[in-house]
N, C-alpha and C positions, 0 to 999 in steps of 0.2 A: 489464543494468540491474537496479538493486533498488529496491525497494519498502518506503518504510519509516510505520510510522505514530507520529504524533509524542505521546507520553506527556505531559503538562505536571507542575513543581514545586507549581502553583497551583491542581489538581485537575481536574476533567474539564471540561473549555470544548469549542467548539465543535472536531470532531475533524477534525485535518491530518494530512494524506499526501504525502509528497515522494518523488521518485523521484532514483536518484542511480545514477554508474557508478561509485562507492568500492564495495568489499565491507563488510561492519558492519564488521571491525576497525580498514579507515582510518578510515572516516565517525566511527568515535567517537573515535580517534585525532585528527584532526583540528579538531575541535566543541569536543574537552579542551583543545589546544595551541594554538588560536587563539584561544578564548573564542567563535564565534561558528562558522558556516556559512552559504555561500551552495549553494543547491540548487535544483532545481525542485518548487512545488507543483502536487498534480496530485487529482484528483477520480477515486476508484475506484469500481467499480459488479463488485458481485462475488456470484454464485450458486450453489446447487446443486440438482439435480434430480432423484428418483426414481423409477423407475418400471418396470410389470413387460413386457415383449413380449409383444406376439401368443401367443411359445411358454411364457411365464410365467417367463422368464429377466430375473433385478431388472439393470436399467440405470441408472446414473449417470450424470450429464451435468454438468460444471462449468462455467461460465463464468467471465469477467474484462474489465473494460476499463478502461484509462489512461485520462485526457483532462486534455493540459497545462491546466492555469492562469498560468503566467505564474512569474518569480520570486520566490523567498523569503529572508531570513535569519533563521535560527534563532541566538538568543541562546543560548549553554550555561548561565548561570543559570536561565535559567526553561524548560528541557528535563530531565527525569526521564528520559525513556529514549527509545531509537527502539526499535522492535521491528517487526522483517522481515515482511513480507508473503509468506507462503509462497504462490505462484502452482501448485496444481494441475498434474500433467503433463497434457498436452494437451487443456486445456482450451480453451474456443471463444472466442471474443469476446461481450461481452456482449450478444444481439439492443436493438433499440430497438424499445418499446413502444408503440401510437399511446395519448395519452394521453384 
């Protein structure tokens, strides 16, 4: 699965995230050739964490999480770009915070 974030023609609105099994070459391939796209939107929740050990060795910690929304279609006139959400190697899941 990819992760893409969706760029708008009409400047920065509020920002969408869709997840898709095309790699970027069909996904755009297809958005050009159809005029549109059907895909899933989905809400990302994504971190990164610092920090030294006990023995003062710096540790990094990534996280990431999906959470469907429901369907979408993306018009290709008023889409400027997707751009891939590069996912960390083995990064965790995002913990949920008590609010």
């Amino acid at each position: 699965m990819y992760i893409y974030k969706v760029v708008w023609r009409a400047g920065e609105e509020d920002p969408l995230h869709v997840r898709d099994k095309r790699p970027p070459k069909a996904i755009a391939r297809d958005l050009v050739k159809d005029g549109y796209l059907v895909t899933e939107a989905v809400a990302v929740r994504a971190a990164s964490s610092a920090f030294k050990d006990e023995e003062g060795n710096a540790v990094q910690e990534d996280f990431f999480s999906v959470a469907p929304m429901g369907a979408t279609v993306l018009v290709a006139s008023a889409v400027a770009a997707l751009v891939e959400h590069v996912v960390p190697a083995g990064a965790e899941p995002m913990p949920d915070f008590p609010a």
